[in-house]
C-alpha positions as a printed NumPy array, in Angstrom:
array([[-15.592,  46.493,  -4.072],
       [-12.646,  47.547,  -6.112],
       [ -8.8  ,  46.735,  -5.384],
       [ -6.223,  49.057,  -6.641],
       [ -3.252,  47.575,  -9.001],
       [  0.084,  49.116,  -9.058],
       [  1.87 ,  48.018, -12.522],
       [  5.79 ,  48.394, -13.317],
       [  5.691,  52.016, -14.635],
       [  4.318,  53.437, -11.361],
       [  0.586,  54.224, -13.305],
       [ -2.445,  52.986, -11.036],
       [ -5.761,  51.791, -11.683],
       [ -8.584,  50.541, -10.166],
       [-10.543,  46.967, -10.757],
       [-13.679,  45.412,  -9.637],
       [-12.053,  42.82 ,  -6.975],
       [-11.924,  39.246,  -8.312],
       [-11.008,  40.21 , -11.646],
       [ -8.62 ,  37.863, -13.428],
       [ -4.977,  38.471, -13.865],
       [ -4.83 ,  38.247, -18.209],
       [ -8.109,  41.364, -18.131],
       [ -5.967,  43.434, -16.463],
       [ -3.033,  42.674, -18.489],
       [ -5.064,  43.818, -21.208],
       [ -4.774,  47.32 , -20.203],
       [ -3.03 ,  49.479, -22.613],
       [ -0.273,  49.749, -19.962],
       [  0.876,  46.082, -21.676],
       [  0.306,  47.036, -25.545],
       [  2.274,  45.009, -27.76 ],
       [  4.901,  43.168, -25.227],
       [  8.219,  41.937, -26.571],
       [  7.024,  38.615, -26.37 ],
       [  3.687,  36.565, -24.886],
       [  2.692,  37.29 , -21.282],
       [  2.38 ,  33.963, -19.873],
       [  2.055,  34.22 , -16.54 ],
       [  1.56 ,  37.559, -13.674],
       [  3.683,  38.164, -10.438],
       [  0.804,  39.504,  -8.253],
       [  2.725,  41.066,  -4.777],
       [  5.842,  38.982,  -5.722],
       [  3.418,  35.773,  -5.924],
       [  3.607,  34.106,  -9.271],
       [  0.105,  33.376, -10.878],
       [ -1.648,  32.319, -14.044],
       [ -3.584,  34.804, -16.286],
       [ -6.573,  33.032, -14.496],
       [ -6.045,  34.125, -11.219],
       [ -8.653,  36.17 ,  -9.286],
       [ -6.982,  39.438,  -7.959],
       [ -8.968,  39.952,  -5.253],
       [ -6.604,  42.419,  -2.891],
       [ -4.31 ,  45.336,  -4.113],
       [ -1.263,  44.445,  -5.41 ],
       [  1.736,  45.329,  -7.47 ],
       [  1.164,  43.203, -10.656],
       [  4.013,  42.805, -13.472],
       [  3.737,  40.446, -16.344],
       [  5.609,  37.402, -16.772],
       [  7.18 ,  36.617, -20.493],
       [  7.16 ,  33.839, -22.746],
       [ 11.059,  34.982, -23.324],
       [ 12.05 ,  34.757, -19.486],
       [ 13.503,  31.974, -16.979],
       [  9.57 ,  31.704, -15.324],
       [  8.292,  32.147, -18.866],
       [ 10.374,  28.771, -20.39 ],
       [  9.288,  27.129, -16.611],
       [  5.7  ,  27.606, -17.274],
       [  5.938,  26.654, -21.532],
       [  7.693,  23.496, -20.442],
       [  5.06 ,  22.216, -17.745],
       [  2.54 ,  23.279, -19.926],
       [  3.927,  21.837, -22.999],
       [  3.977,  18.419, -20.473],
       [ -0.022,  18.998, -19.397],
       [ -1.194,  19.135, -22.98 ],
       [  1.526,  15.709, -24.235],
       [ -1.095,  14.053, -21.324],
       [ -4.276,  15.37 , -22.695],
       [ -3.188,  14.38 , -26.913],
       [ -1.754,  10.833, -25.52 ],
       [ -4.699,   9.909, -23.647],
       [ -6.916,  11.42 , -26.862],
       [ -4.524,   9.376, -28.847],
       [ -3.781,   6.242, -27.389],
       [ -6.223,   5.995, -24.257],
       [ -5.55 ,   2.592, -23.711],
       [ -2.174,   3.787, -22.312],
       [ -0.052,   5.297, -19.618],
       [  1.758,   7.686, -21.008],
       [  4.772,   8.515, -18.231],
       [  7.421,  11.531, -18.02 ],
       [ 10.575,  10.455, -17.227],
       [ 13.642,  12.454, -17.362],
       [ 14.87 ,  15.634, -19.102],
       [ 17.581,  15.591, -21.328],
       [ 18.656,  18.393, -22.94 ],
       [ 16.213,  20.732, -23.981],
       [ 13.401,  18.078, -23.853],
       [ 11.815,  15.47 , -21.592],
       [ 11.62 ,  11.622, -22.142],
       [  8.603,   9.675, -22.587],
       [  7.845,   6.354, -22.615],
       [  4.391,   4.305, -22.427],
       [  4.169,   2.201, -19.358],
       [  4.842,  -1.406, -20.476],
       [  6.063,  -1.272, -23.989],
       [  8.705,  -1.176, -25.77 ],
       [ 10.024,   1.803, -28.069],
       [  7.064,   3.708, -29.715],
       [  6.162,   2.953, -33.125],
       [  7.   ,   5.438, -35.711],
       [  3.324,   5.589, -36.821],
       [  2.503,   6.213, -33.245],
       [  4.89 ,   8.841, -32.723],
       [  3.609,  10.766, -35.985],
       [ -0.37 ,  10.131, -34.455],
       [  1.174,  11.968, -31.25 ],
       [  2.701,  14.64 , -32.855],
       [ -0.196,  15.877, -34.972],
       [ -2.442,  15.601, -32.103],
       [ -0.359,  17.869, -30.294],
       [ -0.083,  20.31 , -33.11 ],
       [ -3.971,  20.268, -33.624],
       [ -4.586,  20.764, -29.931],
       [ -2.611,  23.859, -30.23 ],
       [ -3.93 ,  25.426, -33.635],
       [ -7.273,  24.95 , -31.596],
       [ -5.895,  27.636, -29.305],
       [ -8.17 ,  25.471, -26.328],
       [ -8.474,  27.767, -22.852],
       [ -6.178,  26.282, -19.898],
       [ -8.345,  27.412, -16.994],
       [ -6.88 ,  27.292, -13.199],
       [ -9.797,  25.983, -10.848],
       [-10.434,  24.63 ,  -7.016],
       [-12.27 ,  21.885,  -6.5  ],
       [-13.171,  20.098,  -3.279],
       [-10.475,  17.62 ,  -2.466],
       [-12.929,  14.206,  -2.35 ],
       [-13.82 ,  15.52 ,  -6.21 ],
       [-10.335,  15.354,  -6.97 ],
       [ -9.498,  11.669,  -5.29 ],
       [-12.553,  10.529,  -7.54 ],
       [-11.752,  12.239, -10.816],
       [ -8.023,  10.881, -10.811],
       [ -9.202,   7.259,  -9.44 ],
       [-11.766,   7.031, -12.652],
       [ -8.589,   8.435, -14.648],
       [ -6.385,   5.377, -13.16 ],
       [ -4.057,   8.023, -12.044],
       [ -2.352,   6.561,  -9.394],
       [  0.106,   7.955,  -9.155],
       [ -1.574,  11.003,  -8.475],
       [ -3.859,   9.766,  -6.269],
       [ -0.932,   8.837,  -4.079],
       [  0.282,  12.056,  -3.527],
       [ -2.956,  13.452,  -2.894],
       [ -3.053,  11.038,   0.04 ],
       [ -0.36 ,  13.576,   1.604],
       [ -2.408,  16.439,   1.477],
       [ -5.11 ,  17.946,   3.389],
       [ -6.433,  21.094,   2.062],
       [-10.48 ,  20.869,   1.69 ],
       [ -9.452,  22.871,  -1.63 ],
       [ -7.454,  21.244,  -4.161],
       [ -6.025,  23.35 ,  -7.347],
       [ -5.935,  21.766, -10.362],
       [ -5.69 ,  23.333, -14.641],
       [ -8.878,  22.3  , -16.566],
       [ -8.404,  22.151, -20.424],
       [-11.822,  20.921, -22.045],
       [-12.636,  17.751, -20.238],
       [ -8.999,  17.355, -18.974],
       [ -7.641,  18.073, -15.901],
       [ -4.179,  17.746, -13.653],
       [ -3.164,  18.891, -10.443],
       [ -1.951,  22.493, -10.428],
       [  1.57 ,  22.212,  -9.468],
       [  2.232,  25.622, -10.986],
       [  1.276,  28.258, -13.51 ],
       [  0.5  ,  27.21 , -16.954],
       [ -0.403,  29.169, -20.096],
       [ -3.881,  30.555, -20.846],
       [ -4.565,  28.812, -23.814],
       [ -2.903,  25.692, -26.259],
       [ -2.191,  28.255, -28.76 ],
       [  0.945,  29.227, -27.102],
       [  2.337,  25.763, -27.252],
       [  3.137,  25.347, -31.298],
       [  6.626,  25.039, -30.976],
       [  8.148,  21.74 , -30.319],
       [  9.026,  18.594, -31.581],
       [  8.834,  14.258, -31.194],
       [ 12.014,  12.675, -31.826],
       [ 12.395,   8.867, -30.963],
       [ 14.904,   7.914, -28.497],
       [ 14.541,   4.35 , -27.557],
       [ 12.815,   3.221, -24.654],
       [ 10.501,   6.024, -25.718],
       [ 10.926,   9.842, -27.468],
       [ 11.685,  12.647, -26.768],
       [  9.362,  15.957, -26.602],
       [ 11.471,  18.921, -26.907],
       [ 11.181,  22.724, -26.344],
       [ 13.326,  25.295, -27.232],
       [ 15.762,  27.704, -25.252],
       [ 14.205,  30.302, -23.055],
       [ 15.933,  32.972, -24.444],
       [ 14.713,  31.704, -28.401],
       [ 11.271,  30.655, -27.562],
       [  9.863,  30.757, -30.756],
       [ 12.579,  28.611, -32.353],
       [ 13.747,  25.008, -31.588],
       [ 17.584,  24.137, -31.32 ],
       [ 18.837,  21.238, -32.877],
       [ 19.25 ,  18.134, -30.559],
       [ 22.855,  17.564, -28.834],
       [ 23.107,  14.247, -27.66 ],
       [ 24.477,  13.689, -24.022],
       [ 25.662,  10.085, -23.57 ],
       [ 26.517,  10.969, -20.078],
       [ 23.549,  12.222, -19.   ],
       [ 21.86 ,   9.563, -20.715],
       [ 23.998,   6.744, -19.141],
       [ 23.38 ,   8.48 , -15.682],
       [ 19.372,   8.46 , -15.696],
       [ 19.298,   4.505, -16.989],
       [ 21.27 ,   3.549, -14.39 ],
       [ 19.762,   5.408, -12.058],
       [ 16.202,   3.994, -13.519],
       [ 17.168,   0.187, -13.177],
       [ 18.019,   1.5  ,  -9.2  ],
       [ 14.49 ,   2.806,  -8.952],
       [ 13.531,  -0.606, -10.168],
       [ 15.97 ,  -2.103,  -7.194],
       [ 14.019,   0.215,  -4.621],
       [ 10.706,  -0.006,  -5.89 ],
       [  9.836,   3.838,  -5.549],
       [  9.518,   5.684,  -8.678],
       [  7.097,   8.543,  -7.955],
       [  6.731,  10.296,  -4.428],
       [  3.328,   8.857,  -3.018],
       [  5.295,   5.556,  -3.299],
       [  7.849,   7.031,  -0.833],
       [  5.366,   8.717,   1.161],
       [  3.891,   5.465,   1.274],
       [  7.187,   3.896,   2.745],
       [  7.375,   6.639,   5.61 ],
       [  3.979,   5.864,   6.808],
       [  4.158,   2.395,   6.924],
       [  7.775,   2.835,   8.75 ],
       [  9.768,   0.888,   6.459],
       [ 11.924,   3.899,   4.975],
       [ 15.009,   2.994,   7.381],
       [ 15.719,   0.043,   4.857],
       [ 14.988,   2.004,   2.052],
       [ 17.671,   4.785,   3.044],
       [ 20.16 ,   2.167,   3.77 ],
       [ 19.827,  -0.042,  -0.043],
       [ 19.807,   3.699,  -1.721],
       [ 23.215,   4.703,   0.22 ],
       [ 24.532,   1.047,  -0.371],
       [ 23.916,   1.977,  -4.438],
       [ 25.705,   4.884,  -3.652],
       [ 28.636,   2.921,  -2.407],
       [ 28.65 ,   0.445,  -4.748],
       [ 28.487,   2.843,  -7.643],
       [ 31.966,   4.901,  -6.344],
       [ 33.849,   1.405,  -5.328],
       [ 32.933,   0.861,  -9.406],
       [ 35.061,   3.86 , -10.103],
       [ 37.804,   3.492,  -7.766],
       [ 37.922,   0.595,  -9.848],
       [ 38.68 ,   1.694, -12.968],
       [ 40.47 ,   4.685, -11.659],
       [ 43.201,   1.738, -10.049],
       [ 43.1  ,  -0.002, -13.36 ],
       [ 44.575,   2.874, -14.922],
       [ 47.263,   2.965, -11.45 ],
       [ 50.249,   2.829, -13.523],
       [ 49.561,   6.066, -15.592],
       [ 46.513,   8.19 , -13.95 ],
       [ 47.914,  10.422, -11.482],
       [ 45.423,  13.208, -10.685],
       [ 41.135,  12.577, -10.766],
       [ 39.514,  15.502, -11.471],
       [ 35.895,  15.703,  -9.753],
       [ 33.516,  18.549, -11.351],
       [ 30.086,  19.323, -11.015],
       [ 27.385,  21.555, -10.238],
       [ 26.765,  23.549,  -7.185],
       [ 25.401,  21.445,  -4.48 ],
       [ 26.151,  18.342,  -6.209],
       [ 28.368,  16.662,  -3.024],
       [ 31.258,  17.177,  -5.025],
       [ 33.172,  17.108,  -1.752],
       [ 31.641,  14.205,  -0.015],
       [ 32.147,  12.125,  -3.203],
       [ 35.871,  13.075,  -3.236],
       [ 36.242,  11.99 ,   0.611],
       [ 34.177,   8.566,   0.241],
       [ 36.368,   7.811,  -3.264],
       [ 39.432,   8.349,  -1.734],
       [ 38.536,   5.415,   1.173],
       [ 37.59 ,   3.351,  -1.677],
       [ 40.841,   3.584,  -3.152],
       [ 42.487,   3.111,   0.251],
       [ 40.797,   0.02 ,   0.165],
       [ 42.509,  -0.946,  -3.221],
       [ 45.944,  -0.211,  -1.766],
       [ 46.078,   3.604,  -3.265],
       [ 47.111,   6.626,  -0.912],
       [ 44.932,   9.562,  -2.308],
       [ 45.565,  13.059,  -1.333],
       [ 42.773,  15.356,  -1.737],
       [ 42.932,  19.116,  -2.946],
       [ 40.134,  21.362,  -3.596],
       [ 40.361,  23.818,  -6.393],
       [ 38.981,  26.446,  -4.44 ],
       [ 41.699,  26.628,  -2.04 ],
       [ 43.454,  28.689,  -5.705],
       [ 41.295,  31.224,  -5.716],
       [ 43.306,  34.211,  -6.671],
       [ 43.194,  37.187,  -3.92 ],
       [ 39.403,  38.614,  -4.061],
       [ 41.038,  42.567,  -5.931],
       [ 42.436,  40.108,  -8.791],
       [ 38.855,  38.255,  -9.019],
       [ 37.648,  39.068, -12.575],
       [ 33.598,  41.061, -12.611],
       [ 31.071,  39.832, -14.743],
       [ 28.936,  41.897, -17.004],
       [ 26.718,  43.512, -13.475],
       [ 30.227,  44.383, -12.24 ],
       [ 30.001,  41.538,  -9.476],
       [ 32.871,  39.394,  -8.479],
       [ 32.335,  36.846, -11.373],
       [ 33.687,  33.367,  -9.35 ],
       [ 32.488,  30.797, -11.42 ],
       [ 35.304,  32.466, -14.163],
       [ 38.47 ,  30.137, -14.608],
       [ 40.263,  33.742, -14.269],
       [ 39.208,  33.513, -11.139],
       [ 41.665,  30.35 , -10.301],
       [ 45.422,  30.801,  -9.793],
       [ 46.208,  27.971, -12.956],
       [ 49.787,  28.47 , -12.635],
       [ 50.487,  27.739,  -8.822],
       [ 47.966,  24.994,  -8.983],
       [ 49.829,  23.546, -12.066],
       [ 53.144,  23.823, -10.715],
       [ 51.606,  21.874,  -7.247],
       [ 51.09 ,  19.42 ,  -8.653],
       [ 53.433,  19.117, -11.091],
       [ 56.021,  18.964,  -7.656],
       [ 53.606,  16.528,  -6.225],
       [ 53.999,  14.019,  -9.188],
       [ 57.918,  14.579,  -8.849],
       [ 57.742,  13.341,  -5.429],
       [ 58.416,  16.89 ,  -4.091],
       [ 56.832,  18.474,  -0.816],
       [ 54.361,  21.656,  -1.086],
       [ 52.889,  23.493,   1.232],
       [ 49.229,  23.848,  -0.037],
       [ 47.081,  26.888,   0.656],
       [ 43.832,  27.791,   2.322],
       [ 41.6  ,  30.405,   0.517],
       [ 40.059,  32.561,   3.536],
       [ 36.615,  33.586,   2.106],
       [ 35.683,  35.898,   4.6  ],
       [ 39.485,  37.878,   3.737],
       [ 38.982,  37.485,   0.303],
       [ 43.062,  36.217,   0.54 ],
       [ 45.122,  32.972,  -0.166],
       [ 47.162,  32.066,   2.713],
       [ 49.682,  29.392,   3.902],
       [ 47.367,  26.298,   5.274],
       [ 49.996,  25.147,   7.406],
       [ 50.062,  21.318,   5.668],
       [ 53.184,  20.502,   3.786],
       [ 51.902,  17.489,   1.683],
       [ 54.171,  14.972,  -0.361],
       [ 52.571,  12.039,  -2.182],
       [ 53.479,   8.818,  -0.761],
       [ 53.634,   5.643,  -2.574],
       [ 50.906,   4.298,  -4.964],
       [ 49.656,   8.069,  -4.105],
       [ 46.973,   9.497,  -6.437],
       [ 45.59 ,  13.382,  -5.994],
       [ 42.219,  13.733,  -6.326],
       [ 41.136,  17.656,  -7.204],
       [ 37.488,  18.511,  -6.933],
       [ 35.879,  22.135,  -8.388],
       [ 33.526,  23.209, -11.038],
       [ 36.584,  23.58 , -13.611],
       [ 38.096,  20.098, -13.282],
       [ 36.932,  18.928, -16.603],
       [ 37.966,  21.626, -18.008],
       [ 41.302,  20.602, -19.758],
       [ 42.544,  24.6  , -19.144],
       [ 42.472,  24.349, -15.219],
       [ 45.196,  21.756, -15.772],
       [ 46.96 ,  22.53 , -19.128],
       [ 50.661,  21.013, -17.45 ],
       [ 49.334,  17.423, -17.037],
       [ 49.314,  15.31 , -19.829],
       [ 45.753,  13.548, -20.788],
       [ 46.617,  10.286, -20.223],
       [ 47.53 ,  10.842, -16.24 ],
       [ 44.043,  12.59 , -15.813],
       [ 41.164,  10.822, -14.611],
       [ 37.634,  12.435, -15.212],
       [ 34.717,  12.055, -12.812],
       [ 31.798,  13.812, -13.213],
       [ 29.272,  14.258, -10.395],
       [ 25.332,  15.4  , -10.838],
       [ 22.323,  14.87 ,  -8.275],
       [ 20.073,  13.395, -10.889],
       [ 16.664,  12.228,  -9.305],
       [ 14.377,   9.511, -11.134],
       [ 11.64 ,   9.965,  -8.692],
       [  8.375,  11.918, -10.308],
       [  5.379,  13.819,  -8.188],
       [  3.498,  11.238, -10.318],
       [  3.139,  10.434, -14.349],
       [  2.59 ,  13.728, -15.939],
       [  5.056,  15.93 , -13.564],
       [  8.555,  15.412, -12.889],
       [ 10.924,  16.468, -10.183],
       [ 13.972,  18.847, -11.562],
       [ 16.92 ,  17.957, -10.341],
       [ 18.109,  22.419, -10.455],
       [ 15.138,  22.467,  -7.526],
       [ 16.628,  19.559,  -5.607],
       [ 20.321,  21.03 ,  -5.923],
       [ 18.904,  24.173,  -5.368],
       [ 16.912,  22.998,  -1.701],
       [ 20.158,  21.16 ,  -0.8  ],
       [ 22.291,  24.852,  -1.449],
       [ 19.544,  26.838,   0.84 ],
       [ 20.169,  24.204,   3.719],
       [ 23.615,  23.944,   3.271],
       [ 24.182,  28.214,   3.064],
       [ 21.659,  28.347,   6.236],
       [ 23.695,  25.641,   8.321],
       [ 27.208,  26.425,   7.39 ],
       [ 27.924,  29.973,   5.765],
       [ 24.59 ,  32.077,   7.723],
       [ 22.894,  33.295,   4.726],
       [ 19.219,  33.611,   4.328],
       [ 17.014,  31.742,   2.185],
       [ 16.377,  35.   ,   0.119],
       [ 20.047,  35.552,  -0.877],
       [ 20.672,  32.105,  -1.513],
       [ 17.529,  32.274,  -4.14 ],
       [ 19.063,  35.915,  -5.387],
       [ 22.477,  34.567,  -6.185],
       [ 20.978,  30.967,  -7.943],
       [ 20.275,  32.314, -11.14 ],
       [ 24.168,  33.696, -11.355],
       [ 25.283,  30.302, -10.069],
       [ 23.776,  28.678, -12.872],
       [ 24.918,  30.796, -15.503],
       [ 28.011,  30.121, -14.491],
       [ 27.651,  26.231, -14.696],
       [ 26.296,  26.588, -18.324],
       [ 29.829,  28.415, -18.956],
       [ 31.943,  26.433, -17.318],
       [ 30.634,  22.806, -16.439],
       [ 28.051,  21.751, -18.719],
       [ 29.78 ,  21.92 , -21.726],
       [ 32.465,  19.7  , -20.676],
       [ 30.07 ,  17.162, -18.892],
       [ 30.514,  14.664, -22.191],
       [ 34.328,  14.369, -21.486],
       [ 34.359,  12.831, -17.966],
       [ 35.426,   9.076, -18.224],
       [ 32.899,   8.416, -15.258],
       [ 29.471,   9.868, -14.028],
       [ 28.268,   9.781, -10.43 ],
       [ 24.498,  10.18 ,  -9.747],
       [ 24.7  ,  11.439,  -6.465],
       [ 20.892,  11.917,  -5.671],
       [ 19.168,   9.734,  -3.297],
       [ 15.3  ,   9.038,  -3.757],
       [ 15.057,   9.992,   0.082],
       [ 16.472,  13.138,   0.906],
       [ 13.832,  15.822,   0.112],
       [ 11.824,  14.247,   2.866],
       [ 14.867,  15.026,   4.676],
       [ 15.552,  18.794,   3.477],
       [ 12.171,  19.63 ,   3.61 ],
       [ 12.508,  19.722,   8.271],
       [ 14.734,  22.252,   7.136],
       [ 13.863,  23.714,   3.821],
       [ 10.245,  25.026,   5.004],
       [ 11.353,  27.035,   7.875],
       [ 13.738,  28.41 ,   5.905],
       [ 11.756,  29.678,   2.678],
       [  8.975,  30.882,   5.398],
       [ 10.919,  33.844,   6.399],
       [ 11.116,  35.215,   2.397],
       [  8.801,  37.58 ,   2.311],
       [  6.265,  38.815,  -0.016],
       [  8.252,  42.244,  -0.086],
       [ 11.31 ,  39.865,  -1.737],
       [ 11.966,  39.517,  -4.864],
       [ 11.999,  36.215,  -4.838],
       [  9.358,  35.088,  -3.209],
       [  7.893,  33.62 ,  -5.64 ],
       [ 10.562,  31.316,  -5.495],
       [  9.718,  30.425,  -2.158],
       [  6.626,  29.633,  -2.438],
       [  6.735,  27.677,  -5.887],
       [  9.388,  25.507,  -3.385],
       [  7.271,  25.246,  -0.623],
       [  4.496,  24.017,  -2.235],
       [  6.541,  21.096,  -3.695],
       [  7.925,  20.293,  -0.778],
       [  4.655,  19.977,   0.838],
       [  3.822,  16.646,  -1.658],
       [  6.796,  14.776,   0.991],
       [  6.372,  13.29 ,   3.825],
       [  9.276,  14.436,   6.449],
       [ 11.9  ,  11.936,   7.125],
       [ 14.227,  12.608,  10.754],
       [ 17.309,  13.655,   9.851],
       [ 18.693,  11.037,  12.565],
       [ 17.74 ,   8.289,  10.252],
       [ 20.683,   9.325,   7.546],
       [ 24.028,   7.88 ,   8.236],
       [ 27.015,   9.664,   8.96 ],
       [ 28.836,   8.862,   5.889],
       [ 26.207,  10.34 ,   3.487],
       [ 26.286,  12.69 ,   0.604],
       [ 23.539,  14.289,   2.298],
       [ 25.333,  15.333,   5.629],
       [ 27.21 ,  17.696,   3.557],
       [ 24.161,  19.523,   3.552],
       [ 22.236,  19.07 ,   6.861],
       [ 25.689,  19.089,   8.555],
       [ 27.096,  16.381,  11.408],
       [ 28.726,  14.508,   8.739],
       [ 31.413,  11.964,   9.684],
       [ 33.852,  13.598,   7.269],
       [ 35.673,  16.71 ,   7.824],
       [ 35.332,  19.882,   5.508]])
């Protein structure tokens, strides 16, 4: 039986059914790409060169030099760190634990940093792996073959979140006598995955990639001492909780003890902002404004409302103003290069009036502050004429507040800088980490769904110009903040999963992005659901899933 293949040029041809994605790509349709073709997207579906193509299909290839291209080096570049460490060193339990930059950080289970003789033995065993130019193979295998073979690997870990599954069929990536779970596409062969590089960075090292958009050439390292000083906190509260991967969590749900768990990881959460009401009242005789920046969907807001009843507590009177409320009216909105309203753009901020607010404000002057109407595109009057009382401090959240340009009027020294991330330490298990764009990005698709009526598909359209707007315009001035809130919680994908996977069901294979959809559901379907009656009230997360006990 053959299956017909449309590719991107509108020229068809026809295949024996079952043949695998990288023969066809071999057509001359695909002579001499601009770079590697790493991956396929098979009717939208994204798929390794492996793949059977057993049904007709539109098929496009995927690049080395694309977003999905750098997704697929960088778990791939993780699958073969686990094949040359256990080659290396198989004594060990070599475990991924954060990214940082452009790299990931590593550290052996139970020791301390990593020799520098070790590090060198890792390194060229990586490099040799991939000279060796080794097939990476995508299989099934029956699901009791895959509980044994990752049992005799003492894989725990993975073992775990196995124990949340029930396919008969289990994917999994085979590379010589090596094999993981098959989380997503991964290159066809080692040879792709020469460029990298092992730098130490106490407890462990670093393995780094380079930029999607330079994949053939590493960047040199930029260290991030807030994003560092974010994840080992947040580590030592994994250690508190005692859930680090998500069969350990999974674990917790089933034996009906998560209720405890949620409340000790929101209590962290408290604890962690009463620190930096803290220090923000230690400064009470100069600070005047905090400025609250992150990312999209990183509970910017909620963070601002339970900070300001911390400081209540310290005998402060904050009033809270959102920078969005300065939008300028929607004809005066700059474009960005596709000729799109470009929001993300400072431009796109009326500087001067919020300046001079708060300039008034700090001169113990009323103003009445306005309301941006997003559905009129048009600033108007809110109706609130605000004057800070005594011991008052304003607290101004947006993606621009670290930004020294959205407030050029106030002087340094009466700014306050908090900077807010959802940064998760949990894993899937040892060799595969969660990223902490997918659980911002699950929180934004609830969050659009339950409060602004947009589909799952244009929520996943619009994400890639979200985040090109945070590289602009928040990332770079992450390192300036004088304090960095984590505000993940190991818990809540359990929790945005009830209504994450109804959600990404209705994108259809006709979408675009559907690929995106289904990457998401499959890692949502490693958690166990939690009800979303067992999160309190006063949590981050109700920003998301909505019936919060703040107002918005």
């Amino acid at each position: 039986m053959d299956i017909t293949v449309t590719f991107p040029s509108g020229a068809v041809r026809r295949f024996p059914a079952g043949t695998q994605a990288g023969e066809i790509l071999s057509d001359r349709e695909f002579a001499a790409p601009p770079s590697p073709i790493v991956a396929v997207l098979a009717n939208n579906a994204l798929s390794s060169l492996s793949y059977p193509i057993d049904i007709n299909c539109r098929l496009s290839p995927v690049l080395l030099a694309s977003r999905e291209g750098a997704g697929i080096y960088r778990r791939s570049l993780c699958f073969l760190a686990a094949i040359a460490a256990r080659e290396a060193f198989p004594g060990r339990r070599l475990v991924l634990g954060h990214s940082l930059g452009h790299g990931y950080l590593y550290y052996f289970d139970g020791q301390g940093e990593v020799a520098a003789e070790d590090l060198a033995a890792l390194g060229a065993r990586l490099r040799e792996l991939a000279s060796r130019r080794l097939p990476i193979r995508r299989q099934v295998i029956a699901y009791e073959e895959a509980i044994r073979y990752f049992q005799e690997a003492r894989q725990a870990d993975t073992v775990l979140l196995l124990k949340n599954r029930n396919e008969p069929k289990v994917p999994v990536y085979f590379c010589g006598d090596f094999m993981d779970l098959a989380h997503a596409p991964l290159v066809p062969d080692t040879g792709l995955l020469s460029v990298f590089d092992l730098t130490a960075y106490p407890p462990g090292f670093l393995l780094r990639y380079p930029p999607w958009n330079h994949p053939q050439r590493m960047a040199s390292f930029e260290e991030n001492p807030v994003l560092a000083a974010i994840y080992r906190e947040y580590k030592d509260w994994g250690k508190i909780l005692g859930v680090s991967c998500v069969g350990h969590l999974n674990d917790l749900i089933a034996e009906r003890r998560v209720r405890e768990f949620i409340q000790v990881a929101e209590a962290l959460h408290d604890k962690k902002i009463a620190l930096i009401a803290d220090r923000i009242n230690e400064r009470r005789d100069t600070v005047k404004v905090v400025l609250i920046a992150g990312p999209s969907s990183s509970g910017k807001t909620t963070f601002s409302k339970k900070l300001a009843v911390q400081l209540r507590v310290l005998g402060r009177n904050p009033v809270l103003l959102a920078q969005d409320d300065y939008f300028v009216p929607r004809e005066l909105t700059p474009r960005d290069e596709e000729g799109n309203y470009d929001f993300e753009s400072l431009a796109a901020i009326d500087v001067g009036l919020l300046n001079r607010q708060l300039l008034a404000l700090e001169a113990g002057e009323e103003v009445e502050i306005p309301r941006f109407d997003f559905h009129s595109g048009q600033r108007r009057p809110a109706g609130v004429r605000l004057r800070l009382p005594g011991r008052g401090v304003v607290l101004l959240e947006g993606i621009h507040c670290l930004n020294d340009e959205l407030t050029p009027a106030i002087p340094a020294g009466s700014k306050y800088k908090a900077y807010v991330s959802a940064l998760t330490q949990l894993n899937l298990d040892d060799h595969n980490r969660i990223s902490t764009t997918d659980n911002r990005l699950l929180r934004r698709i609830v969050r659009d769904h339950q409060f602004r009526g947009r589909p799952a598909g244009g929520t996943l359209s619009m994400w890639q110009s979200v985040r090109n707007g945070e590289d602009r315009n928040i990332f770079p001035f992450q390192n300036t903040a004088d304090s960095a809130f984590n505000s993940a919680l190991d818990y809540e994908l359990s929790v945005l999963k009830v209504y994450a996977e109804p959600l990404l069901k209705t994108v259809k294979p006709d979408h675009p992005k559907f690929h995106e959809a289904l990457r998401l559901l499959s890692f949502i379907a490693n958690f166990a659901p939690i009800p979303p009656g067992w999160v309190p009230d006063y949590s981050i997360l109700r920003e998301f899933i909505g019936e919060s006990a703040f107002n918005y």
